[in-house]
C-alpha positions as a printed Julia matrix, in Angstrom:
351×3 Matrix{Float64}:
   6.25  45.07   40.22
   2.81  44.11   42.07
   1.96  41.54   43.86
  -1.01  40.74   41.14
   1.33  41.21   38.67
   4.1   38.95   39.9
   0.74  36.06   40.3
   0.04  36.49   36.86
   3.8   35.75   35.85
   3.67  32.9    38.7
   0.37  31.44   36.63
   1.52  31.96   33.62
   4.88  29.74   34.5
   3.22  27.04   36.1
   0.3   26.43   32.96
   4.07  26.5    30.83
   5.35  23.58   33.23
   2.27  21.53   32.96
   2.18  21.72   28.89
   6.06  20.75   28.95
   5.33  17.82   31.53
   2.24  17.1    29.12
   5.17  16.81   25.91
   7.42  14.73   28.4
   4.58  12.25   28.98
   4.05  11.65   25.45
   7.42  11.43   24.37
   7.79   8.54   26.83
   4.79   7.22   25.28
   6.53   6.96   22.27
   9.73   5.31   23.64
   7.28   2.61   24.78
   7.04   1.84   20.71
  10.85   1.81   20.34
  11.99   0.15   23.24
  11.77  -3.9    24.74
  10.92  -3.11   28.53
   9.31   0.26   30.4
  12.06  -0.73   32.83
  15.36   0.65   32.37
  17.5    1.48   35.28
  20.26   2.75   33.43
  18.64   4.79   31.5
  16.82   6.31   35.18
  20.38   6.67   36.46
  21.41   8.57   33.84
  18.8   10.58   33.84
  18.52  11.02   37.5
  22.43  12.29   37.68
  22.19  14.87   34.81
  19.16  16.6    37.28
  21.44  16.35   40.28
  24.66  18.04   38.55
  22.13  20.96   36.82
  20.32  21.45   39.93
  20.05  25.7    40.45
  21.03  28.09   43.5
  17.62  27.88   44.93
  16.71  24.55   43.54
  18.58  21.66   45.72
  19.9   18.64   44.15
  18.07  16.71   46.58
  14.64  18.01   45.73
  15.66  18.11   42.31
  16.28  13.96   42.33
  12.7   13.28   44.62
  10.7   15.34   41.97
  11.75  13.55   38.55
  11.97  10.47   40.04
   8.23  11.17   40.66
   8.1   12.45   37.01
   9.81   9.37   35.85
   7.47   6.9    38.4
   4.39   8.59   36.51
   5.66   8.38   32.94
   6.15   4.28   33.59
   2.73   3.75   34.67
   1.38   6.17   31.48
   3.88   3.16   29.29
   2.34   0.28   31.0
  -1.28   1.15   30.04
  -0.84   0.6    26.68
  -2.2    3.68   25.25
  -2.53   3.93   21.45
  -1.12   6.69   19.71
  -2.52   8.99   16.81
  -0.7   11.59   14.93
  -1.83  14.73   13.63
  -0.65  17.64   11.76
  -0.22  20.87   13.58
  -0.1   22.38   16.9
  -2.08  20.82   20.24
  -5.52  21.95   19.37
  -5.22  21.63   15.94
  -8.68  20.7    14.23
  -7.13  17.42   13.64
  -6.93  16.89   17.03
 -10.45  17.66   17.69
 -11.6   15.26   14.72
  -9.17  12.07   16.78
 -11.1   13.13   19.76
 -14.81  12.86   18.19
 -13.65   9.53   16.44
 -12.19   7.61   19.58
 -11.85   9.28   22.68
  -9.49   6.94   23.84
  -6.43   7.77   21.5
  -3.22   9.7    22.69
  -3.12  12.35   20.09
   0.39  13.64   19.21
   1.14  16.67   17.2
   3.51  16.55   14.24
   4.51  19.17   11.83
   4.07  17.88    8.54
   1.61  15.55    6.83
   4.46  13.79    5.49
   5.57  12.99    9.47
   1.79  11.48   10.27
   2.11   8.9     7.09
   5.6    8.13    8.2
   5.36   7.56   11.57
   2.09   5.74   11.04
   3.71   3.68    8.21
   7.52   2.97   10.58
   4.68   1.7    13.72
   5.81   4.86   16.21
   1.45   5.45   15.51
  -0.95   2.92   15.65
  -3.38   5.54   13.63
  -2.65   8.96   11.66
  -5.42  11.07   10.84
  -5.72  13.76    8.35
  -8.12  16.16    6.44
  -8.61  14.85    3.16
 -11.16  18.13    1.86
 -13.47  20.7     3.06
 -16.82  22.3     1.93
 -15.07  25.48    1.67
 -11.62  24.77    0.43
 -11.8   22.09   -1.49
  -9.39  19.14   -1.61
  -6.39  19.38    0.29
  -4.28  18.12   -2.35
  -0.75  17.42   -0.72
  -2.7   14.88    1.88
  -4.36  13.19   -1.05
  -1.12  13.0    -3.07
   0.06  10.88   -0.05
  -2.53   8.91    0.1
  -1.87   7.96   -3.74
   1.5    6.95   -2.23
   0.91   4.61    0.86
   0.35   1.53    1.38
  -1.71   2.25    4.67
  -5.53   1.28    4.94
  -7.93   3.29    5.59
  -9.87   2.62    8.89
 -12.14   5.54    9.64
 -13.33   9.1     8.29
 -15.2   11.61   10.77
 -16.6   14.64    9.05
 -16.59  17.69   11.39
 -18.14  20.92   11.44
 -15.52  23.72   11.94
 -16.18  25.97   14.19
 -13.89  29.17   14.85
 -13.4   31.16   18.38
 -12.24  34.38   19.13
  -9.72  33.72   21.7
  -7.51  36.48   23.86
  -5.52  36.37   27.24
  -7.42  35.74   29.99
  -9.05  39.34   31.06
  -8.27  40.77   28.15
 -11.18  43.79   27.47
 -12.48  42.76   23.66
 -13.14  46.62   23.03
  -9.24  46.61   23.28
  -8.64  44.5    20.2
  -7.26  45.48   17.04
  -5.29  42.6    15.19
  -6.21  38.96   14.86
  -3.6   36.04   14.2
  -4.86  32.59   12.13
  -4.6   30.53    9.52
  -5.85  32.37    6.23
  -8.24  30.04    5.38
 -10.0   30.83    9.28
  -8.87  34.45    8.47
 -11.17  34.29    4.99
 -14.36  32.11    6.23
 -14.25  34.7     9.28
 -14.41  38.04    6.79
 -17.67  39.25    8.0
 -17.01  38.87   11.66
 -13.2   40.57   11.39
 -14.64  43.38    9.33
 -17.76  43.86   11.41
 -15.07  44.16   14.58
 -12.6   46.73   12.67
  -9.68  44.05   13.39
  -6.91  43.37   10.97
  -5.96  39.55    9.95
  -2.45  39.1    10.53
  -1.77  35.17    8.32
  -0.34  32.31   10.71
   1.12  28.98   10.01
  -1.66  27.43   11.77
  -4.91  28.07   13.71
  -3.51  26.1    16.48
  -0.16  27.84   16.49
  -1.51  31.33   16.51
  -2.95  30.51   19.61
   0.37  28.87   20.82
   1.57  32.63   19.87
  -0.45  34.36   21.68
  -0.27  32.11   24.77
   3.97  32.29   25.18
   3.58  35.92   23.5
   1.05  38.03   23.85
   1.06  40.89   20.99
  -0.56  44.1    22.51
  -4.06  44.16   21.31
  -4.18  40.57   19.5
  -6.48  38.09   19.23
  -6.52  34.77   17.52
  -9.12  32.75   15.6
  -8.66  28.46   16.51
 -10.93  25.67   18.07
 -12.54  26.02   21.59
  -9.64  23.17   22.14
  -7.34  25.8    21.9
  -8.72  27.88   24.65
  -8.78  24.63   26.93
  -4.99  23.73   25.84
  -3.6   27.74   26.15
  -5.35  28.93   28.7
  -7.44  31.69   26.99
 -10.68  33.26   27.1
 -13.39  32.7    24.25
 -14.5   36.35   23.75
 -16.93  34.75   20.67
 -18.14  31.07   19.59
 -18.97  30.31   16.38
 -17.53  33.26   14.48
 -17.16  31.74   11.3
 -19.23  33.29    8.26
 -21.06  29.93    6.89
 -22.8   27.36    8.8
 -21.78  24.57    6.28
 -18.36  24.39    7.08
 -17.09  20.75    7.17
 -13.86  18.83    6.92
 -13.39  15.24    6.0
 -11.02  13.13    8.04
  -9.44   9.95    7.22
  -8.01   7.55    9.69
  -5.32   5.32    8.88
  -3.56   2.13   10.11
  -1.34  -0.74    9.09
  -3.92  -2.99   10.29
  -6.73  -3.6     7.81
 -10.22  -2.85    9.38
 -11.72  -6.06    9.26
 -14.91  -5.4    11.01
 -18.09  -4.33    8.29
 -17.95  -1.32    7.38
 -20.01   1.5     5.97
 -18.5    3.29    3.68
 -15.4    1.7     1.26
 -12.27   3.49   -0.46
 -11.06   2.55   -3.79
  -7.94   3.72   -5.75
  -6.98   2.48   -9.3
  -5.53   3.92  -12.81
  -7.03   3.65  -16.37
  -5.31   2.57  -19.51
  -5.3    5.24  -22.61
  -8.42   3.65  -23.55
 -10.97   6.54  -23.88
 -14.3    5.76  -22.02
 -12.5    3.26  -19.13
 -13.56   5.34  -16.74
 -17.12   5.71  -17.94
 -17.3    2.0   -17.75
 -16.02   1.83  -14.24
 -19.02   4.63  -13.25
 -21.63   2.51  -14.78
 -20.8   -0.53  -13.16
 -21.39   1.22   -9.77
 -25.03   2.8   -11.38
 -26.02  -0.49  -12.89
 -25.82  -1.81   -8.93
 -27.26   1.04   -7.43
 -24.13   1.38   -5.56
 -23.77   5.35   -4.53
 -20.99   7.16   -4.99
 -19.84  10.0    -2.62
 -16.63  11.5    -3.96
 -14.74  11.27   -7.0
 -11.33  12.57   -7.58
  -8.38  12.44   -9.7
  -5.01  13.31   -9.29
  -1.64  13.14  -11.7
   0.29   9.98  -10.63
   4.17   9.53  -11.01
   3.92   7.82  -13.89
   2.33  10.75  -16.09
  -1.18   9.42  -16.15
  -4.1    9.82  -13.35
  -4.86   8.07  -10.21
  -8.49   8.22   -9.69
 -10.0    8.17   -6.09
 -13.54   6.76   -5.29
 -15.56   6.34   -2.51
 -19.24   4.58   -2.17
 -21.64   3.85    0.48
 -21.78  -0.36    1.03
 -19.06  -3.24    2.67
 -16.99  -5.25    1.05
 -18.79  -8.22    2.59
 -21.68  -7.36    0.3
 -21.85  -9.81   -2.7
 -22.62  -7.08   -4.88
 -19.99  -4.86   -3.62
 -17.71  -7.57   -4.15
 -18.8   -8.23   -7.53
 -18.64  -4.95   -8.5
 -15.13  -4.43   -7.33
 -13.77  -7.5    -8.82
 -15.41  -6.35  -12.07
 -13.51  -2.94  -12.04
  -9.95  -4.46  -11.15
 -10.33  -6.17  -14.37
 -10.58  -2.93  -16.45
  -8.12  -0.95  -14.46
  -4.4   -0.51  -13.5
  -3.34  -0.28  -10.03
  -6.43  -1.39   -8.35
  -6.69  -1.36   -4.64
  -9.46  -1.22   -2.03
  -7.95   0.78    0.83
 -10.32   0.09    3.53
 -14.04  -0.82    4.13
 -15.05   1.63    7.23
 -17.63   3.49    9.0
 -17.62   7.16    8.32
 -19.55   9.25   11.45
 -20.79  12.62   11.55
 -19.99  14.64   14.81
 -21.86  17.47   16.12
């Protein structure tokens, strides 16, 4: 083994120990939520004794004890600021996490693996927000968030709608002209056809965008590249061999932000959910009450509910401190089942 090759491993470990003391930060982040006081000297003991009894050969337990009581010192004074939490689905770098970052800078973003886990967690208080991608101009609706929305009592505080834009990312000095397979997603594999073609590379599916990277950080398949956000290259230490690879310039996903806390500032942009009775033409009658105000309508959509009829999702440009908004709503909670407004918000555009 060389000495530039024993560097590289050397590198490669210490990026590995800053992610993991990254994880170790937020996890003590979210002991803040569960817990009465940062302090807890018990708990440090504890802690503290378990390092000195596993301390290594090389590693003494002496050294062992001043370096996570440093670790510890630092996590306390990340608790103590009060940072607010918001959860997203999928690996660090995940789109999702880009969207958190464009819609307050601010937020703590944590990774979880399921939809399901960024409702719940948002819902049980361990998140002040969850954020999630509610439908793209590409894909469509993304119909499991949207059946989750049908089923939470959470408002809706925010939406950011973000242009996607894919990288080709590799190991750092990795000779593109070497390439042969890329890793993604295979949505990013499809809106990147033309590019993956024009490069003679073959798409090799992945859970996630995000992850692939993750893969090919720890990894490193002979040859491989993956397709994920410019975060990703930040997060994994990789090299962006090509911005902006995907196929269509129109390439957006909607975000919605969500809290238990009711945004109660005016908003832009307002979120209604409600059910019809059998009645044919109710919903025709909740449409024209919006036209007959001039009140524009940006998305429509309808989804089966649990109770064998259709939930119907509708957003519109106004507040609910508008007189005619509120008119208009109180008019439609007459004729429907179910009603609720869940949230008046602003909706922002990055890029």
């Amino acid at each position: 083994m060389t000495l530039d090759e024993i560097r590289k491993k050397l590198d490669h470990i210490d990026f590995q120990l800053l992610k993991l003391l990254n994880t170790r930060m937020e996890l003590g982040l979210k002991t803040k939520k569960l817990k009465v006081s940062v302090e807890d000297s018990e708990r440090e003991s504890d802690v503290l004794e378990k390092i000195r009894s596993k301390s290594g050969v090389l590693i003494s337990p002496k050294f062992c004890e001043k370096l996570f009581k440093e670790i510890i010192e630092e996590s306390k004074k990340l608790q103590n600021k009060n940072f607010k939490l918001i959860g997203y689905q999928g690996e660090p770098g995940a789109y999702g996490q880009v969207a958190a970052k464009e819609w307050q800078n601010d937020l703590v973003p944590i990774p979880c693996s399921e939809f399901t886990q960024v409702f719940e967690r948002t819902v049980s208080g361990l998140y002040d927000f969850g954020i999630v991608p509610v439908e793209n101009t590409l894909g469509g609706t993304v119909s499991q968030v949207n059946q989750l929305i049908l089923n939470t009592d959470l408002y809706i505080v925010g939406a950011i709608e973000l242009p996607i834009h894919h990288c080709l990312l590799a190991q750092a000095g990795t000779d593109y002209r070497e390439l042969r397979a890329v890793y993604s997603h295979y949505q990013a594999l499809e809106q990147c056809h033309h590019f993956v073609v024009r490069n003679n590379l073959e798409p090799i599916p992945y859970y996630d965008t995000a992850g692939a990277a993750k893969m090919l950080s720890e990894n490193a398949p002979k040859a491989s590249a993956a397709i994920a956000s410019k975060l990703c290259a930040e997060i994994y230490n990789l090299d962006i061999i090509k911005e902006n690879i995907e196929d269509f310039d129109k390439n957006i996903t909607r975000f919605l932000i969500f809290s238990k806390k009711e945004n109660k500032q005016d908003g832009n942009k307002c979120s209604i959910v409600f059910s019809t009775t059998h009645k044919a033409g109710t919903l025709f009658k909740v449409l024209e009450l919006f036209a007959k105000e001039n009140i524009n309508l940006t998305r429509i959509e309808s989804l089966p509910n649990q109770k064998g009829s259709f939930a119907f999702f509708l957003d519109f440009i106004g507040s609910k401190n508008d007189s005619k908004v509120t008119k208009v709503l109180e008019k439609v909670q007459s004729i429907t089942v179910n009603f609720r407004l869940m949230g008046c918000y602003n909706e922002i555009k990055a890029g």
